[in-house]
C-alpha positions in Angstrom: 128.8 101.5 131.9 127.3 99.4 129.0 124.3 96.5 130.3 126.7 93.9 130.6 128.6 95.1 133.4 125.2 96.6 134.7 124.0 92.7 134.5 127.5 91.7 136.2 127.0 94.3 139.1 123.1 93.0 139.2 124.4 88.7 139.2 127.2 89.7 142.2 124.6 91.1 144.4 123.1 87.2 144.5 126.5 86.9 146.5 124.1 89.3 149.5 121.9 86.7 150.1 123.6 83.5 150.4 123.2 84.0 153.9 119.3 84.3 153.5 119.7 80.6 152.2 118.2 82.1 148.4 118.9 80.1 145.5 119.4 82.1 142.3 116.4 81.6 140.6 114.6 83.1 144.1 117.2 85.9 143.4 116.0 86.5 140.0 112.5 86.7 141.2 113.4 89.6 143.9 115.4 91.3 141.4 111.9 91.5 139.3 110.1 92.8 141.6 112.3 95.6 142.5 113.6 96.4 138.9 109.9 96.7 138.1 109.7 99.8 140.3 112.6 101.3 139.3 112.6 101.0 135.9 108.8 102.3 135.7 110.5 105.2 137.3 113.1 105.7 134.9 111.2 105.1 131.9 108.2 107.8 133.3 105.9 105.0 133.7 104.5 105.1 137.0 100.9 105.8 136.7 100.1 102.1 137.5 101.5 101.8 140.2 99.5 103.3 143.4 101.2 106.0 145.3 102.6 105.6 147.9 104.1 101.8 146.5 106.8 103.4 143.9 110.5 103.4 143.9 110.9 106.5 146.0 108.5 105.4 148.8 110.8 101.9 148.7 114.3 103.2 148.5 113.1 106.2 151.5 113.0 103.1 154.0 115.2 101.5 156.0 116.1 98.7 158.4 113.3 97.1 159.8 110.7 99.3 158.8 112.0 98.4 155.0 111.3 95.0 155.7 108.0 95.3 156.6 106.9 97.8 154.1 108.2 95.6 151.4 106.4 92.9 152.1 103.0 95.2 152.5 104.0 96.4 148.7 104.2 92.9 147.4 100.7 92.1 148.7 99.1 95.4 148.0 100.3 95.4 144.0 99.2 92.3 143.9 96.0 92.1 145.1 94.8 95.9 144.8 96.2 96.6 140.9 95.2 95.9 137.7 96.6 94.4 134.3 100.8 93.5 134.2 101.8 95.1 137.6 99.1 92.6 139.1 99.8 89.9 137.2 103.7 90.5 137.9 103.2 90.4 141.8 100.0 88.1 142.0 101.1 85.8 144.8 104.6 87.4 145.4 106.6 87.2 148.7 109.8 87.8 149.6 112.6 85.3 150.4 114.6 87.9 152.0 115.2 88.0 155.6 117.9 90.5 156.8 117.0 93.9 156.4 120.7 95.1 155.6 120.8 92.7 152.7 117.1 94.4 151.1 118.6 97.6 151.7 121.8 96.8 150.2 120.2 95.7 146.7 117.7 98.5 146.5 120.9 101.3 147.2 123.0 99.3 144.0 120.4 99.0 141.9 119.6 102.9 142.8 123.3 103.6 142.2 123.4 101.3 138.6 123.7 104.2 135.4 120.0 103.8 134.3 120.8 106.7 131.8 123.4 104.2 129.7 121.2 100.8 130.4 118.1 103.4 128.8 120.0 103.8 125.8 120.8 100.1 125.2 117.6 99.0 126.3 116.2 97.9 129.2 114.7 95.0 127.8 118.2 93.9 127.0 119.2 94.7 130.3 116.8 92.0 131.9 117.3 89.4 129.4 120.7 89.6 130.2 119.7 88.6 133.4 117.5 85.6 132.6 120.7 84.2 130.3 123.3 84.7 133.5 120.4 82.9 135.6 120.3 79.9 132.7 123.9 79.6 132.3 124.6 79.3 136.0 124.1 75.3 136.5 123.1 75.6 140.4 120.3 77.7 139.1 118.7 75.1 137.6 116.9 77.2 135.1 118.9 76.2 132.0 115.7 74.5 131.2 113.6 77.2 130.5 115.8 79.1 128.3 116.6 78.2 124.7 120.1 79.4 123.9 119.8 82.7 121.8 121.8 82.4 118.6 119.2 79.1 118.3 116.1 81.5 118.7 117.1 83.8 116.3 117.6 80.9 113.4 114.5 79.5 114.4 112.4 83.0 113.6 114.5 84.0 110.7 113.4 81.0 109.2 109.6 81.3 110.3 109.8 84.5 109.3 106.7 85.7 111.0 105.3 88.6 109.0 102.7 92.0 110.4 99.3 90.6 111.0 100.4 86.9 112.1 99.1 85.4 114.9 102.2 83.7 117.3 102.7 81.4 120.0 105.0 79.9 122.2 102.7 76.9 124.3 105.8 76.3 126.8 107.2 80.3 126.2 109.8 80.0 129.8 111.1 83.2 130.1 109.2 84.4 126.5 112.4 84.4 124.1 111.2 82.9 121.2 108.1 85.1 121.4 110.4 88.5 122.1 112.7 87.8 119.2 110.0 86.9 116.7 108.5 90.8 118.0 111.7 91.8 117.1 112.2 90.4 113.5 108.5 92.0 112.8 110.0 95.1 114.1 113.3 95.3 112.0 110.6 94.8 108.8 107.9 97.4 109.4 110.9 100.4 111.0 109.7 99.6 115.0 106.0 99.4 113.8 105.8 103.2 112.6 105.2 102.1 109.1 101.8 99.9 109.9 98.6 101.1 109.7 97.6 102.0 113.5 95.4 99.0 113.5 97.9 96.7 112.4 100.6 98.4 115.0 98.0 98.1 118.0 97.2 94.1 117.2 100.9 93.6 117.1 101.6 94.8 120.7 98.4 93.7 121.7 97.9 90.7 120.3 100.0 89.0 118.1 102.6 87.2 120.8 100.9 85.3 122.9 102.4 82.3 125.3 101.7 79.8 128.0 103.8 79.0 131.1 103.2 76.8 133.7 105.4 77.5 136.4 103.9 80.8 138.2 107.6 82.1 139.0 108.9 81.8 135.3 105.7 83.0 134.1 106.5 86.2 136.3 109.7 86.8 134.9 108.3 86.3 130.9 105.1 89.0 132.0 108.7 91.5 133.0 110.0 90.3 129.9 107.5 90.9 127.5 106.8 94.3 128.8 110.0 95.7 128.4 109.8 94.8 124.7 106.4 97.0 124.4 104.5 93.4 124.1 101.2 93.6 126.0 99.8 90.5 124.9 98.2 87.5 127.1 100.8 85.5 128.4 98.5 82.5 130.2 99.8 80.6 133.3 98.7 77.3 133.3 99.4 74.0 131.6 99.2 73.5 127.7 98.3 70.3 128.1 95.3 70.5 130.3 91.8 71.8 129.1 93.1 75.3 129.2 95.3 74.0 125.9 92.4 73.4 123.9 90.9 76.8 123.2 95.4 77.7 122.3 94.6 77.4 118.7 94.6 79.4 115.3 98.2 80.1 114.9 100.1 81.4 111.4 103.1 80.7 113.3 104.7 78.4 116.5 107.9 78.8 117.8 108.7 76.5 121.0 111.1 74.4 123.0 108.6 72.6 125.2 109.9 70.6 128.3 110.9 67.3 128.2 110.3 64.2 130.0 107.0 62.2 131.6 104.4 64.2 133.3 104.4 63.3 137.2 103.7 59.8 138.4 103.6 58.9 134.8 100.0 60.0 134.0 98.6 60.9 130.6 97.6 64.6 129.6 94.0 66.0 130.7 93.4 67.3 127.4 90.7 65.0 125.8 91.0 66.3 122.3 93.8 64.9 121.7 93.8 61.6 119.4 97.0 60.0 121.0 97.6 61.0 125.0 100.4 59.9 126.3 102.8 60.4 129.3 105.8 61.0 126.9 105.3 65.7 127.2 107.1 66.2 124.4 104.4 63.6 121.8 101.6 65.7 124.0 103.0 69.0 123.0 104.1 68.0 119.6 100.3 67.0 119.0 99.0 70.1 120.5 101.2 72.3 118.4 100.5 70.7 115.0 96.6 70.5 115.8 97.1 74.6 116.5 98.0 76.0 113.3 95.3 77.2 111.1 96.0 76.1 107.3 98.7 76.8 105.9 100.1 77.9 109.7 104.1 77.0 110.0 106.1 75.9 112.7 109.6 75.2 114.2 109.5 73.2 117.3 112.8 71.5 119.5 112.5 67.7 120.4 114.2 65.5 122.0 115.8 62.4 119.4 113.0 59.6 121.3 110.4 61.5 119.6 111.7 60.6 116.6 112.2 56.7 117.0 109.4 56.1 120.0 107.3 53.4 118.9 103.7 52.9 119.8 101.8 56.4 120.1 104.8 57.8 119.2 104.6 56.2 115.7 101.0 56.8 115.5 101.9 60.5 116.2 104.2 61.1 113.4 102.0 59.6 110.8 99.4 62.0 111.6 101.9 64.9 111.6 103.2 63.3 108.6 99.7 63.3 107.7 98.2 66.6 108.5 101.4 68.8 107.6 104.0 68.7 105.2 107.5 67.8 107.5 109.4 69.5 105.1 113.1 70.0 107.9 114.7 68.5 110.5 117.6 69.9 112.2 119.7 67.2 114.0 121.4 69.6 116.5 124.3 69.3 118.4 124.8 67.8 121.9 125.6 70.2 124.9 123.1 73.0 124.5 120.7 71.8 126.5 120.4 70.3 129.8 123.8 68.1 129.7 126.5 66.9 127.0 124.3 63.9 126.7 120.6 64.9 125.9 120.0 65.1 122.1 117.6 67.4 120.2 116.6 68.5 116.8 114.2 71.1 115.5 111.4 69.8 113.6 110.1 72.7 111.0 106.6 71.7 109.1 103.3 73.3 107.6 99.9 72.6 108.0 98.2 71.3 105.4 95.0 72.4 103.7 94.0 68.8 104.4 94.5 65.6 107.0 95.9 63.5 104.3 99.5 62.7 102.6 100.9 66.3 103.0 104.5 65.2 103.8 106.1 64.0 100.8 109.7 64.6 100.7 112.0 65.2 104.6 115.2 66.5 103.9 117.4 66.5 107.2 120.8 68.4 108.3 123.3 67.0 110.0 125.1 69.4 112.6 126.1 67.0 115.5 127.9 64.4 113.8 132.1 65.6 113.6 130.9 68.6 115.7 132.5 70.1 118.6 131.2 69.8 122.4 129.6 73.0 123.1 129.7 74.9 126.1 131.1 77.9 128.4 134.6 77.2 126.1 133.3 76.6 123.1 130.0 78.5 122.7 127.4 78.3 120.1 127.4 80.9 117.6 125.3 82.0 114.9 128.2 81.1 111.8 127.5 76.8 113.1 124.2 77.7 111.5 125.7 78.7 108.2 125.4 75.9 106.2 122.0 74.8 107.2 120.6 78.3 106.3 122.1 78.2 103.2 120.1 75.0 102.5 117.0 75.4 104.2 116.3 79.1 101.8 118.2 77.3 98.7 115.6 77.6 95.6 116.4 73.9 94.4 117.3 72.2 97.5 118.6 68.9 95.3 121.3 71.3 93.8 122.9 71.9 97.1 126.3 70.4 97.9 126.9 70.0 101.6 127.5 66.4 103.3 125.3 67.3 106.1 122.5 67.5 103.7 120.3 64.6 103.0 116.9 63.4 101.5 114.9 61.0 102.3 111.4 60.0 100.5 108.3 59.4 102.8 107.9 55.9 101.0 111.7 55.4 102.6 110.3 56.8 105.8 107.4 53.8 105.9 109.5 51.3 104.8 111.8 52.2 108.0 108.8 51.6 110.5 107.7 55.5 110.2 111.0 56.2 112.5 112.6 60.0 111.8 115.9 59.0 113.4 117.6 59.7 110.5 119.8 61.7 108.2 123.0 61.5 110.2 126.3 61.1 108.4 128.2 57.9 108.5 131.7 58.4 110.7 133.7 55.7 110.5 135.1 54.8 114.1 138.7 56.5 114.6 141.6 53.8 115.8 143.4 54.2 118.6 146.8 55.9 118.6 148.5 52.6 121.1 151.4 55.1 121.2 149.7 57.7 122.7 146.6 55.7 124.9 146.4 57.0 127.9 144.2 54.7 129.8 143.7 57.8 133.1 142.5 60.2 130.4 140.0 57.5 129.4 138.8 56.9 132.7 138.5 60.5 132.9 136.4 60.8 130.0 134.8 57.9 131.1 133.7 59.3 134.6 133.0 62.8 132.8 130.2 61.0 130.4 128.8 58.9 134.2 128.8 62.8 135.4 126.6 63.9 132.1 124.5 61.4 132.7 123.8 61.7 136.4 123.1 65.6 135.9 120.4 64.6 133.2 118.8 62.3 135.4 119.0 64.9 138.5 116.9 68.2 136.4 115.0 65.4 135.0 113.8 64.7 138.5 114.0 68.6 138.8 111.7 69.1 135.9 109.3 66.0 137.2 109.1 68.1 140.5 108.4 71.1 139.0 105.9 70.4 136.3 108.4 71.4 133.6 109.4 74.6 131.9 110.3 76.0 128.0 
C-alpha cells in the first residue's frame, strides 16, 4: 500500500464523523493529534511524550472510557509537556462526540501499513493529507495552501543555499518552507556533507514561519517536524508588533492572504511607512523591509497590488526603490481561491541602498491563451517551462518567447508607477453565428456569477478568520 491510498483510507474515515457535525478541516485537526502518537511510535520517538499518554495507552481504551481519557490526553500534553508535542496540543480539544466513531479511527489508523508509509516518508504521508484537505472546496482551506508544482518553481528559483536564513511570514500549513528544506537537502546529500554546525543551524534554525490561525499553525508545527525541521514557527500575526522583530532574511518565500483586515482597520505595526487596510500592501511592505542586503525574494499577489493607487502607488515606488524588481510572473486564473481571482509572483532583491535599484522589470505572460485550471486540467510543472527557461537565461534580451516582455522603469513612471502590465495582446475571437448557442452562454454566463459569488463567500471566510498563507 503506497501513501496515497494510505491518505485515501485516512480522507474516507472524515465520512465517521459527519454525524458528529465535523467539518473537514476539524477532521484534519483530530487526525493530527492522533497520527502524532502513532507515528512517534513507529518512528521510535516516544521519549517526549509522558507515559502513560502514548499510542498504546490510547488504542488499549474503549467506549466510554476512550472518550474520556482522550480528552484528559489532549489537556495533559498540552499543558504538562515541553517543546513541539506542547506546542502541537496547546489548547487542543476534541470535536468528537460518539465514542464508536474515536474508536473506529484510532483501530484504521492502527490497521494502515506504517512499514510501506515509513519508507515513502511520513512527511509525505501528511502532506498528502493537507493537499486532499485544500482541494476539497467545503473545506475551505484551499486558502492556506499554495499549489505544489508552484512551490517548487518558486524555491528552484530562490535557490536558497546551506547557511541562509528563510521565512515564510504567512507559512499556512509550512510548504514553501518544507520544500525550500528540501532543495537544501538534495544539494548538501540530506545534510551529511555540512559541517555539524552548519547541519544543526539548518534543522534548527534556518526555516522559520509565522501563522496566525492557531489550528493551521498546529498542522505546519506536525508538518515541519516530520521533515526533521525544528525551527520556530511563531503563531501570531505578521502584521502586528510581533512582525517587527521577523527580519534579517537571505531569502522569503510566501503567499500571504488576501483581502482587508476586519472592519477595515489598518495594521498595528508602526514601522511601517505606508499602513493600510489592503493585507497584501501590509505584507508586501513587511517582506521587502525584512531582507538583509542583498536578501531575495519570491512573493504571490493579487493583480490590485499592482494597479492600486494611493498607498499602493507609494508602496511600489519604495519597493521599486529599495530592491531591484527584477520578475513578475502574471499567473494563471483558477489556482487559487476561484476561476476569477488573479495573481502573479513578484521576484526582487534588496538593494545595498534605498535609492533607484529597480532599473529594468521584465514580465511573463502565462494566463493570457492559457487553459482554466483545475481538478480536469491540473497544473503541472512543464506550464512552467518557458518561464524558467527565461528567468535563468544568461542574456535575457536574446530570448524568443511571446510571453516575454520588457519594460524600462522610466516606462513604468510614465504609466503612473502601475505594474499591471506585460500581458500579451489577444485580439477578441468572432462569433461562429452558425454554431452560437445562446443556453451554453447563459451557462457560462451563470458559471462566471458562481466564480464570483464563491470569491466573495471565502473572502468573508478569510475576513472571519483573520486570514491564512
Amino acid at each position: 500500500m503506497n501513501n496515497q491510498e494510505i491518505v485515501a483510507k485516512l480522507w474516507n474515515l472524515s465520512n465517521v464523523l459527519r454525524d458528529d457535525g465535523i467539518t473537514y478541516h476539524q477532521y484534519v485537526t483530530e487526525l493530527t493529534y492522533i497520527l502524532f502518537l502513532k507515528m512517534a511510535k513507529e518512528t521510535g520517538s516516544e521519549d517526549a511524550i509522558p507515559e502513560g499518554y502514548r499510542w498504546n495507552d490510547l488504542r488499549s481504551k474503549s467506549g466510554v472510557e476512550l472518550k474520556r481519557f482522550y480528552r484528559d490526553l489532549l489537556q495533559h500534553l498540552g499543558e504538562e509537556t515541553t517543546g513541539r508535542v506542547q506546542e502541537i496540543y496547546a489548547g487542543s480539544s476534541t470535536n468528537i462526540d460518539e465514542p464508536k466513531n474515536l474508536e473506529k479511527i484510532i483501530s484504521s489508523i492502527d490497521g494502515l501499513d506504517w512499514y510501506s508509509a515509513r519508507e515513502e516518508g511520513l512527511g509525505n504521508l501528511y502532506e498528502g493529507l493537507l493537499e486532499k484537505n485544500a482541494n476539497e472546496k467545503k473545506s475551505g482551506a484551499g486558502q492556506y495552501f499554495t499549489p505544489r508544482v508552484l512551490i517548487d518553481v518558486m524555491v528552484r528559483l530562490m535557490d536558497p543555499q546551506p547557511g541562509e536564513l528563510c521565512n515564510d511570514p504567512a507559512c499556512g500549513t509550512f510548504g514553501f518552507m518544507i520544500r525550500a528544506s528540501e532543495h537544501v537537502r538534495a544539494k548538501t546529500g540530506d545534510l551529511w556533507d555540512l559541517p555539524e554546525d552548519v547541519s544543526a543551524f539548518q534543522v534548527k534554525e534556518a526555516f522559520t514561519g509565522v501563522e496566525l490561525v492557531s489550528d493551521t499553525h498546529r498542522l505546519a508545527l506536525m508538518n515541519a517536524m516530520l521533515h526533521q525541521i525544528e525551527a520556530p514557527i511563531l503563531l501570531g500575526d505578521t502584521l502586528s508588533p510581533l512582525g517587527k522583530d521577523v527580519r534579517g532574511f537571505d531569502v522569503v518565500l510566501t503567499n500571504p492572504p488576501f483581502g482587508t483586515k476586519r472592519g477595515g482597520e489598518r495594521a498595528t505595526r508602526d514601522d511601517l511607512t505606508f499602513p493600510t487596510s489592503n493585507k497584501q500592501l501590509n505584507f508586501l511592505q513587511h517582506i521587502y523591509r525584512s531582507l538583509k542586503h542583498g536578501g531575495r525574494a519570491a512573493v504571490v499577489l493579487p493583480d490590485n497590488v499592482l494597479f492600486a493607487d494611493g498607498d499602493g502607488r507609494r508602496i511600489r515606488e519604495d519597493l521599486m526603490d529599495k530592491c531591484n524588481l527584477h520578475t513578475i510572473l502574471r499567473l494563471p486564473t483558477g489556482i487559487f481561491y476561484a476561476q476569477g481571482v488573479k495573481t502573479n509572483v513578484l521576484f526582487f532583491e534588496r538593494g545595498t541602498t534605498d535609492k533607484g535599484n529597480t532599473g529594468d522589470v521584465w514580465f511573463y505572460d502565462l494566463r493570457s491563451q492559457m487553459p482554466s485550471f483545475g481538478k480536469k486540467t491540473p497544473l503541472l510543472t512543464e506550464h512552467f517551462a518557458g518561464f524558467e527557461a527565461a528567468y535563468t537565461a544568461e542574456d535575457r534580451s536574446a530570448v524568443v518567447d511571446e510571453r516575454w516582455s520588457k519594460v524600462s522603469r522610466e516606462e513604468i513612471e510614465q504609466k503612473g508607477n502601475s505594474l499591471d502590465l506585460g500581458l500579451m495582446r489577444v485580439e477578441a475571437e468572432e462569433i461562429d453565428w452558425e454554431t452560437y448557442d445562446p443556453a451554453e452562454q447563459a451557462r457560462e454566463v451563470a458559471d462566471l456569477l458562481e466564480e464570483a459569488a464563491s470569491v466573495l463567500r471565502e473572502l468573508a471566510v478569510d475576513l472571519e478568520s483573520g486570514g491564512g498563507e
